[in-house]
C-alpha positions as CSV (number, residue, x, y, z in Angstrom):
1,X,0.0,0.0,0.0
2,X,1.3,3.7,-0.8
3,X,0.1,6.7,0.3
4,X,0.9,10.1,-2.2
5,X,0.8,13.3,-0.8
6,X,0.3,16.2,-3.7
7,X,-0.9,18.6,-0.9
8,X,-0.8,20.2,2.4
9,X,2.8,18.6,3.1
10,X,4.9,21.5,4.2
11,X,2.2,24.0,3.9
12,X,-1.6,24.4,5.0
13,X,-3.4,24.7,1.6
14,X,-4.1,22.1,-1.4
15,X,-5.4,19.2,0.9
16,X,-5.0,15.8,-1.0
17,X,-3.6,12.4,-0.3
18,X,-3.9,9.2,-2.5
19,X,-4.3,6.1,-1.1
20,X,-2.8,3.2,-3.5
21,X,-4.3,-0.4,-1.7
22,X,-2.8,-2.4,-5.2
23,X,-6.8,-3.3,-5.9
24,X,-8.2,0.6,-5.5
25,X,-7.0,4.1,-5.5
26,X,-8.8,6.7,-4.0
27,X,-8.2,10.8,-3.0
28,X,-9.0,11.9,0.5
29,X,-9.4,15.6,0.0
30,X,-9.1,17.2,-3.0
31,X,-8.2,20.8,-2.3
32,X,-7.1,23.9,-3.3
33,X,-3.6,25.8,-3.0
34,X,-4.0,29.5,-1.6
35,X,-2.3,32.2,-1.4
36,X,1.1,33.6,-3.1
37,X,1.6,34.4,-6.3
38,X,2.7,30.6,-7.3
39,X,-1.0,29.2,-6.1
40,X,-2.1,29.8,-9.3
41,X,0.5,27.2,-10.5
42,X,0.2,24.6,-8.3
43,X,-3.9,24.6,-8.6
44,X,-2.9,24.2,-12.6
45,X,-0.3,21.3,-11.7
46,X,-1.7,19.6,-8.8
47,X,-3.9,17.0,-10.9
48,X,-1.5,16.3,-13.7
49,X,1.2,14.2,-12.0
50,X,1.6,11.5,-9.5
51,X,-1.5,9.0,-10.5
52,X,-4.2,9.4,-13.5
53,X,-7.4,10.5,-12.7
54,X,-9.2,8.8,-14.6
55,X,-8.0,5.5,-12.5
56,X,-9.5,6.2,-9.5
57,X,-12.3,4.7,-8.2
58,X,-13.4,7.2,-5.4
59,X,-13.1,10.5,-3.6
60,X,-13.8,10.9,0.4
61,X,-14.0,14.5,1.7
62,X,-13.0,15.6,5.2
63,X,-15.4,18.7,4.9
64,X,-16.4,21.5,2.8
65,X,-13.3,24.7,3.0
66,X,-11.9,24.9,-0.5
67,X,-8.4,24.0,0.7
68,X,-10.1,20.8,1.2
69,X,-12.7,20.7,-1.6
70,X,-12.1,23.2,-4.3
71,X,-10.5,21.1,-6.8
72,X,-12.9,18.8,-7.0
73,X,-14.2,20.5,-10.2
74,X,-11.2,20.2,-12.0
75,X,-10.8,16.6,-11.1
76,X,-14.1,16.1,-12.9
77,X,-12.7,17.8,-15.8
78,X,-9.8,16.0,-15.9
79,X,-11.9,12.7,-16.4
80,X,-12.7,11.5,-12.7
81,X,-16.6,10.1,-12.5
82,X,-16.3,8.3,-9.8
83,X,-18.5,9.0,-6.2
84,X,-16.9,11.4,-3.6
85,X,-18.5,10.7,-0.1
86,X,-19.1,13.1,2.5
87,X,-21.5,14.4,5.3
88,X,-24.8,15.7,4.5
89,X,-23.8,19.1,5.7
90,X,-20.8,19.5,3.8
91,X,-22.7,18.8,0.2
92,X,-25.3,21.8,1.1
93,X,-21.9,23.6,1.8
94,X,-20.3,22.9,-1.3
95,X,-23.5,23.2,-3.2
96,X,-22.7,26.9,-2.3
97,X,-18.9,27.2,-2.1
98,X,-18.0,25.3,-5.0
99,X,-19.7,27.7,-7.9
100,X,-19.0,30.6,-5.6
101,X,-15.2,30.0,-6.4
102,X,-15.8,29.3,-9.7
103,X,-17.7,32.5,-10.2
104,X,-14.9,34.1,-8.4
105,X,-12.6,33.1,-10.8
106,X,-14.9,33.9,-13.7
107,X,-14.6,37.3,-12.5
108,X,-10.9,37.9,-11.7
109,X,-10.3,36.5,-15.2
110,X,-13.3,39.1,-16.4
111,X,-11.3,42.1,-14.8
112,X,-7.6,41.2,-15.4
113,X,-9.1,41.2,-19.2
114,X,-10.8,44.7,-19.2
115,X,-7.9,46.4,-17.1
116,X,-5.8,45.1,-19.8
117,X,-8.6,46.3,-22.7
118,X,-8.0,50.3,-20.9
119,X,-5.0,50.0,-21.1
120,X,-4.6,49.2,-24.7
121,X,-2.4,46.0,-23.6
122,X,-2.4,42.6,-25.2
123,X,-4.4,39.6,-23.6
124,X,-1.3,37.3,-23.7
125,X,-0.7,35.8,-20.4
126,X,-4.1,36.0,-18.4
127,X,-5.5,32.8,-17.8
128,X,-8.5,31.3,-17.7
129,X,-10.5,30.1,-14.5
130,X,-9.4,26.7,-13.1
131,X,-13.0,26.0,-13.8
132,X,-16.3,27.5,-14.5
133,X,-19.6,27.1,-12.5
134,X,-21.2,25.1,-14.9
135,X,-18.1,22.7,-14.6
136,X,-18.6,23.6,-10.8
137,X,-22.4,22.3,-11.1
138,X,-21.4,19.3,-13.0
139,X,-18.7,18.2,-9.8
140,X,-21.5,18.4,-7.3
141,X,-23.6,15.6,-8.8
142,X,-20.9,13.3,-7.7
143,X,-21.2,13.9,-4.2
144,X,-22.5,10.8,-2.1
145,X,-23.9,11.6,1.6
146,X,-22.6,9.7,4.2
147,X,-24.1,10.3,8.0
148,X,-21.3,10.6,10.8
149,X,-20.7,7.2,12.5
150,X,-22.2,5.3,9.6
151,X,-19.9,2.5,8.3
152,X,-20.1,2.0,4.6
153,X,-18.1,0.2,2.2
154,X,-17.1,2.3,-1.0
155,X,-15.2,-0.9,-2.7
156,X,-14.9,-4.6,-1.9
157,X,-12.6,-4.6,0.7
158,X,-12.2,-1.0,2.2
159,X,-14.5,-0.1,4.9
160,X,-15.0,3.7,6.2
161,X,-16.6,5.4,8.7
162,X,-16.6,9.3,9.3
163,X,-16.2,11.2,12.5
164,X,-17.4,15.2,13.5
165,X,-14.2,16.4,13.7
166,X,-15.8,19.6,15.4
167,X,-13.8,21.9,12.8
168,X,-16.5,23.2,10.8
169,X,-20.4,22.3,9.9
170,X,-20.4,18.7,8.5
171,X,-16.3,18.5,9.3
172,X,-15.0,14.8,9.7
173,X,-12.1,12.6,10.6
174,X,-11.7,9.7,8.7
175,X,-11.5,5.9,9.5
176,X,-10.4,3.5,6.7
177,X,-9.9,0.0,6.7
178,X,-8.4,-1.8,4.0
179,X,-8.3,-5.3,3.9
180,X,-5.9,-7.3,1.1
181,X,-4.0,-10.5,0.8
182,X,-5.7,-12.0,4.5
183,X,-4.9,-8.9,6.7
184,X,-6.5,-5.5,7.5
185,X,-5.0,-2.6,7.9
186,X,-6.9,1.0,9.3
187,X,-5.8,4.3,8.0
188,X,-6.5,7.2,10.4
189,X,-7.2,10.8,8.7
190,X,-7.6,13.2,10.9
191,X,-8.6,16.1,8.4
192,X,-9.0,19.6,10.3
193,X,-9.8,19.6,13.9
194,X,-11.6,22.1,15.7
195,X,-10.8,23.7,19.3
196,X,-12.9,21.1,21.9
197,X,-14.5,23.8,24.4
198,X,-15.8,26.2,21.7
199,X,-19.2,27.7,20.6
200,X,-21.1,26.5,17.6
201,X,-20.5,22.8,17.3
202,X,-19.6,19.9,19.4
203,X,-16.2,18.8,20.1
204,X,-14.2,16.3,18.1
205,X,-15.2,12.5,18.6
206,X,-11.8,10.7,19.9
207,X,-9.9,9.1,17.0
208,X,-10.1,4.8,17.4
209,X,-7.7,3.1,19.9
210,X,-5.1,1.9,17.5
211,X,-4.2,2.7,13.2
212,X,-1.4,1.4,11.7
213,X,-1.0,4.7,9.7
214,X,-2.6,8.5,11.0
215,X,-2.2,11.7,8.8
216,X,-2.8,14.6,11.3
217,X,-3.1,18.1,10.6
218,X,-0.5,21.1,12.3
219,X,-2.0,24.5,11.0
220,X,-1.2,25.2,14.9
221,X,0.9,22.4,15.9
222,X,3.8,25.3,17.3
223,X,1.5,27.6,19.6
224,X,-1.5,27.6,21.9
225,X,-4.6,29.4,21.5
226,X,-5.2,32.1,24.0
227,X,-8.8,31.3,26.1
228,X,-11.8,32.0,25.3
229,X,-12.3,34.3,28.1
230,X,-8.8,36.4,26.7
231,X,-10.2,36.7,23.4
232,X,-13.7,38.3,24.3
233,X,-11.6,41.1,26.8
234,X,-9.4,41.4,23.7
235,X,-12.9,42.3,21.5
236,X,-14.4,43.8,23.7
237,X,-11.5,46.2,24.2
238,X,-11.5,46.9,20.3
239,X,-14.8,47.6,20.0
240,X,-14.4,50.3,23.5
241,X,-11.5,51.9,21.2
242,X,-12.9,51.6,18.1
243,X,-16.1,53.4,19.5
244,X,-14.1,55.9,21.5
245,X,-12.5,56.9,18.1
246,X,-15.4,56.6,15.9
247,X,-14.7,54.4,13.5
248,X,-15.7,50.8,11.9
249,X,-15.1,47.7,12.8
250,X,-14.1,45.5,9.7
251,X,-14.0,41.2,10.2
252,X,-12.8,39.3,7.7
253,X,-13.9,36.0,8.1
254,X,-14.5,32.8,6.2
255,X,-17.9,32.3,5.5
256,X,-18.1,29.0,6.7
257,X,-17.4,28.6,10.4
258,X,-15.6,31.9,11.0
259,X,-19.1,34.3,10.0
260,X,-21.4,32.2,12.8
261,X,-18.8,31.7,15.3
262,X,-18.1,35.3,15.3
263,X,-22.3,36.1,15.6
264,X,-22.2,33.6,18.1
265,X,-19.4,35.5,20.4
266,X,-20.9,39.0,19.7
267,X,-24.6,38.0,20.6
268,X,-23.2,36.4,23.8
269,X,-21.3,39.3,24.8
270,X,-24.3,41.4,24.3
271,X,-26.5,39.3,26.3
272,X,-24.3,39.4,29.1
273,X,-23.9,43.7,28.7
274,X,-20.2,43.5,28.1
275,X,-20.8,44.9,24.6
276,X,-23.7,47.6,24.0
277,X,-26.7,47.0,21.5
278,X,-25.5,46.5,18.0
279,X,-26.3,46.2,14.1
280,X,-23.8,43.9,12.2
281,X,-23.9,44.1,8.7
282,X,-23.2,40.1,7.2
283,X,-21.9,41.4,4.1
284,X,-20.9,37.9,2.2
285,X,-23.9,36.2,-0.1
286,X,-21.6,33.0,1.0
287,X,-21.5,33.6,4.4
288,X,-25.6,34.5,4.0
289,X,-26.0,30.8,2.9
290,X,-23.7,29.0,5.1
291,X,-25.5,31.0,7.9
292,X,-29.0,29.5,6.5
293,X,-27.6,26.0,6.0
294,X,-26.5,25.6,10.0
295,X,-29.5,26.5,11.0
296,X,-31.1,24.1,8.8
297,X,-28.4,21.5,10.3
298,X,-29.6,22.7,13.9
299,X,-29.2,18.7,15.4
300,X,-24.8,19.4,14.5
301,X,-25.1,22.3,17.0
302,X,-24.1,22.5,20.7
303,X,-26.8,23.2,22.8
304,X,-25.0,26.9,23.8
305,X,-25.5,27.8,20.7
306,X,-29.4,26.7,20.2
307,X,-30.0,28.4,23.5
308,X,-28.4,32.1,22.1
309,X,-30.1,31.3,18.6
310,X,-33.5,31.5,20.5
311,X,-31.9,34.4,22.9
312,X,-31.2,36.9,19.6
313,X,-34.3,35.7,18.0
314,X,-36.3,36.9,21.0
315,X,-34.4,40.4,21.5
316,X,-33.4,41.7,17.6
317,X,-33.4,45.3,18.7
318,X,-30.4,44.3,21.2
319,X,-28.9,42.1,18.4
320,X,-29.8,43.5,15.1
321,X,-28.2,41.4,12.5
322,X,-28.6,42.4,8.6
323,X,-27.4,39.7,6.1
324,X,-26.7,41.7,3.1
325,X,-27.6,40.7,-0.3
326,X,-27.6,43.3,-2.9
327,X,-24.1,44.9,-4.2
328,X,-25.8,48.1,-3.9
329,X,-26.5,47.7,-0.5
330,X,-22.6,46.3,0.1
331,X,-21.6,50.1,-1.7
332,X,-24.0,52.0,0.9
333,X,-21.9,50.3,3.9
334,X,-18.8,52.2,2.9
335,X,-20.7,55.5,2.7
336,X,-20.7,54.8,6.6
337,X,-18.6,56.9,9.0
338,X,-19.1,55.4,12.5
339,X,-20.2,52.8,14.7
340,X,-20.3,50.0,11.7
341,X,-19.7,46.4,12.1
342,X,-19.3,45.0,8.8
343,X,-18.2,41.0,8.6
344,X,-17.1,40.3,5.1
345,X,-15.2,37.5,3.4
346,X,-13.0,36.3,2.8
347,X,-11.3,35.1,5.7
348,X,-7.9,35.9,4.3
349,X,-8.5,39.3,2.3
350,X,-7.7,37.5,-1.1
351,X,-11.2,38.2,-2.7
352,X,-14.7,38.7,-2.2
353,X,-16.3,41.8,-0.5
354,X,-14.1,42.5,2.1
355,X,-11.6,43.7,0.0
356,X,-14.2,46.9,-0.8
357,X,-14.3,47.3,3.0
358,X,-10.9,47.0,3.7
359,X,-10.0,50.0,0.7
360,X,-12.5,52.2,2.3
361,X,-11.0,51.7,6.4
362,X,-7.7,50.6,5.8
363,X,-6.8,54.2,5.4
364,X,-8.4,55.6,8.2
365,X,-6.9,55.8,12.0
366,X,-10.6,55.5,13.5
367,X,-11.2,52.0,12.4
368,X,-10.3,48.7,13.2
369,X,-9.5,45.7,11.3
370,X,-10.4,42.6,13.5
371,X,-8.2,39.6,12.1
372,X,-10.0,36.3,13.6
373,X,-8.5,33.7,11.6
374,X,-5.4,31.9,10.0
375,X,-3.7,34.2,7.4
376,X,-1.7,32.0,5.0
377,X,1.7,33.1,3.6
378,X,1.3,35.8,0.9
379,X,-2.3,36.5,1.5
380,X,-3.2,40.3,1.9
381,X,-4.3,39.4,5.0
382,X,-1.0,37.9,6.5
383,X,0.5,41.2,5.5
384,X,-1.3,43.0,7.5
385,X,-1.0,40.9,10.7
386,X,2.8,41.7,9.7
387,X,2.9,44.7,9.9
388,X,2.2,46.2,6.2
389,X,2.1,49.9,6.1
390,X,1.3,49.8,2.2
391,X,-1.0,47.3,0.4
392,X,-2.5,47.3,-2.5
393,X,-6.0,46.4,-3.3
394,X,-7.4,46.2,-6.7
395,X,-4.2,47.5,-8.0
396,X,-4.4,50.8,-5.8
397,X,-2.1,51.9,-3.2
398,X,-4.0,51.8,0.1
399,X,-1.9,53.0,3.4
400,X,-3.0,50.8,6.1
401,X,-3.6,53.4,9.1
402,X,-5.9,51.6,10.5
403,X,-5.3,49.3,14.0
404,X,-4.8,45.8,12.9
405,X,-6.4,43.8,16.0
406,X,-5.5,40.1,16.0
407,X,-7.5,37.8,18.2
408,X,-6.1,34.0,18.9
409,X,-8.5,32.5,20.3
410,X,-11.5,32.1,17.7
411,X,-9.7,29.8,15.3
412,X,-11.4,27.4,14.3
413,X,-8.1,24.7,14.1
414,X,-7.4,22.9,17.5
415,X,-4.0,24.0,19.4
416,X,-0.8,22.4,19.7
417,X,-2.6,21.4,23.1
418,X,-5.5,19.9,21.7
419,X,-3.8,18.0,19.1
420,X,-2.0,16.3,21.1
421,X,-5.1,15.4,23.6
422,X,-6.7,13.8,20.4
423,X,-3.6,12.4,19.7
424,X,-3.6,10.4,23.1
425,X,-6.8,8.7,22.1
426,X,-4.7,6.3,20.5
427,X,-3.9,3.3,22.8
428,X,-0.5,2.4,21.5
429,X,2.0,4.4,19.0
430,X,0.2,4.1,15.3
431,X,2.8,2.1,12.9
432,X,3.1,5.2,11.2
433,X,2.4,9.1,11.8
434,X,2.3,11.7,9.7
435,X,2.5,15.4,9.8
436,X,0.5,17.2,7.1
437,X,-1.7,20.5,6.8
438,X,0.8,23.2,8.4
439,X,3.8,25.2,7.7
440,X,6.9,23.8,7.2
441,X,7.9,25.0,11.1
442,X,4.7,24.3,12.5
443,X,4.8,21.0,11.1
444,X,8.8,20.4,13.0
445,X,7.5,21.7,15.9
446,X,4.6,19.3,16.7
447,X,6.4,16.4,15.4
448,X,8.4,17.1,18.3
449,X,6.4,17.9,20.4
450,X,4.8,14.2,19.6
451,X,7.8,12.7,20.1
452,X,8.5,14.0,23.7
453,X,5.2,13.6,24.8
454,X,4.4,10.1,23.4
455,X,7.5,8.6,22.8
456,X,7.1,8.0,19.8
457,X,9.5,7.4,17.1
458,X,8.3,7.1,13.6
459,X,6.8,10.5,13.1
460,X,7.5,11.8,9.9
461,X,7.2,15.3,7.6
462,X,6.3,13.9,3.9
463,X,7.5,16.3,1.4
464,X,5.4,17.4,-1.1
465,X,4.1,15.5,-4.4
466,X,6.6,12.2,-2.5
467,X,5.2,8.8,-2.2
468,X,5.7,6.4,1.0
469,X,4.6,2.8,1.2
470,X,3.1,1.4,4.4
């Protein structure tokens, strides 16, 4: 048995791992590459070496974030017709997410093409989307549900079952068993996990007693999250400045997960009186119908958050939430002055409304940007959290004057802590571990930490597009 890994070794993005038993092939995850200049190159590459996909028999998906998922179009148009199997939850996500990135691309492609047109330069060079959203469309009729703790058999042979992984609605862990040649082996993917103790969903389900191999992610494996109770002073102290100074507060935040988690922690902290009434402007159509589609998947929910859903339903003139749709109501928001709270995607700056909103404050000492997420290398918004004084947005110069506010604690990937708790659901040492999904030195760092914690040995750092055998 092999196991391929053409993504997410040595970095966070581009999720996707082949799994080679000798009878079947199969992708877990199928994901995207973000941020930098060379993503574009990767996403073009990332299909078109290591295994035909044509040959495989099936996809499973860990959960619905484009790192993970977005892809999954292009593997379709590259000849894949087999079944991709996930949560119930995570198909209404992608039945959103999926042409939304398409159509994002569609119009990137739209305005590199008439910024070129005005300025009476050739067309050579721009490329065309990775995929459009009818090729987006066509990728979601192979999606197969599959409920959490259901075990199904894809192929003769393999068995899987999926676990909530607590990262994000419909997010799973993965348990494969392959059986060949009179033995059975399980394969352990722990896709992203979220931070146990958190609002929204439930924490992650414990991982099996034993594997003989486990891929784990490490987008945090080198630092602890600050606590819950740190991160609302640190908000609530932004808002108190931001207020004093009358300005906006501007979120960037990834539709899925991010948007609610961040509604979640604002409605609480009104409904205790440590933040005044408010209106918060949703301004993401994405983030709109990820909001809708929790709701509708109500039983995934903690009972916290059921309770404050009925709280803010009960007082909207203390919680005020718009969800806007139009693009003319997304213009009015930056006509306003004061006292805004505008929560916009996406989560890292790179497209998507936000980038209108952060134009307009960026520039102006009153406001606050409010960073509540991962910012991967050479995204606009990892330059800010380092520091940028200058960025450009839509090709303009935009001085950031603004205070960049960066809050810890909301992420929705599990510590270097709480990795290592799930970790210590295992029984014995797996046969083989390996460290996927994180920087290069985020990677190092919980490896070791693994190994002084566990004892364990055979902990390893697969480099990208490499193949080991089990």
């Amino acid at each position: 048995m092999r196991l391929g890994f053409f993504g997410a070794a040595g970095e966070v993005t581009g999720s996707c791992t082949l799994v080679d038993t000798g009878q079947a092939r199969f992708l877990v995850d199928c994901g995207m590459f973000q941020g930098g200049a060379e993503a574009r190159g990767k996403n073009e590459r990332a299909l078109s070496f290591g295994f035909d996909v044509r040959r495989l028999d099936f996809v499973l998906l860990t959960h619905a974030h484009i790192d993970h998922s977005g892809l999954l179009p292009r593997l379709a148009m590259l000849g894949f017709r087999g079944p991709v199997y996930t949560t119930p939850a995570t198909i209404s996500l992608l039945e959103v997410l999926l042409p939304d990135a398409a159509h994002i691309q569609e119009k990137e492609a739209e305005w590199l093409l008439r910024n070129r047109h005005r300025r009476g330069r050739s067309e050579r060079g721009i490329l065309p989307p990775l995929y459009t959203v009818m090729q987006a469309q066509a990728a979601l009729k192979l999606l197969r549900p599959v409920s959490y703790d259901e075990s199904f058999s894809p192929l003769a042979g393999i068995g899987v079952r999926f676990r909530d992984a607590g990262h994000i609605l419909g997010s799973a862990s993965l348990e494969v068993t392959v059986a060949s040649g009179g033995r059975s082996r399980r394969l352990v993917f722990s896709g992203d996990l979220g931070m146990p103790g958190r609002p929204v969903l439930n924490d992650p389900a414990p991982p099996p007693a034993t594997a003989d191999a486990v891929l784990i992610e490490s987008t945090y494996g080198n630092r602890l999250h600050r606590s819950l109770g740190e991160t609302e002073d640190e908000i609530v102290n932004a808002f108190a400045r931001t207020r004093a100074a009358g300005g906006n507060i501007v979120i960037p935040a990834f539709a899925v997960g991010r948007t609610q988690e961040i509604l979640f922690i604002l409605t609480d902290l009104v409904r205790h009186g440590r933040l005044p009434a408010m209106k918060v402007f949703v301004d993401s159509p994405m983030a709109n119908s990820a909001t809708r589609i929790t709701l509708e998947h109500s039983q995934l929910l903690d009972a916290a958050t059921r309770e404050l859903i009925a709280w803010q339903q009960a007082h909207p003139h203390k919680m005020d939430i718009e969800f806007v749709a139009d693009v003319e109501r997304s213009r009015q928001l930056n006509d306003i002055r004061h006292g805004a709270v505008i929560v916009s995607a996406s989560g890292m700056c790179e497209a998507g409304r936000i980038k209108y909103h952060l134009r307009e404050n960026l520039r102006r000492h009153e406001s606050t940007v409010l960073i509540a997420g991962f910012q991967a290398a050479g995204t606009l918004g990892r330059r800010l959290v380092d520091g940028a004084k200058l960025v450009r947005i839509f090709g303009e110069p935009v001085p950031v004057r603004a205070k960049i506010c960066t809050v810890g604690g909301l992420s929705a990937h599990a510590d270097q802590a709480a990795l290592l708790d799930w970790l210590a659901g295992f029984h014995k040492a797996p046969g083989k571990l390996f460290v996927v999904h994180g920087e290069s030195s985020a990677s190092q760092a919980f490896a070791d930490a693994i190994r002084v914690r566990f004892g364990w040995h055979d902990v390893q750092l697969p480099q990208a597009n490499s193949f080991v055998t089990l």
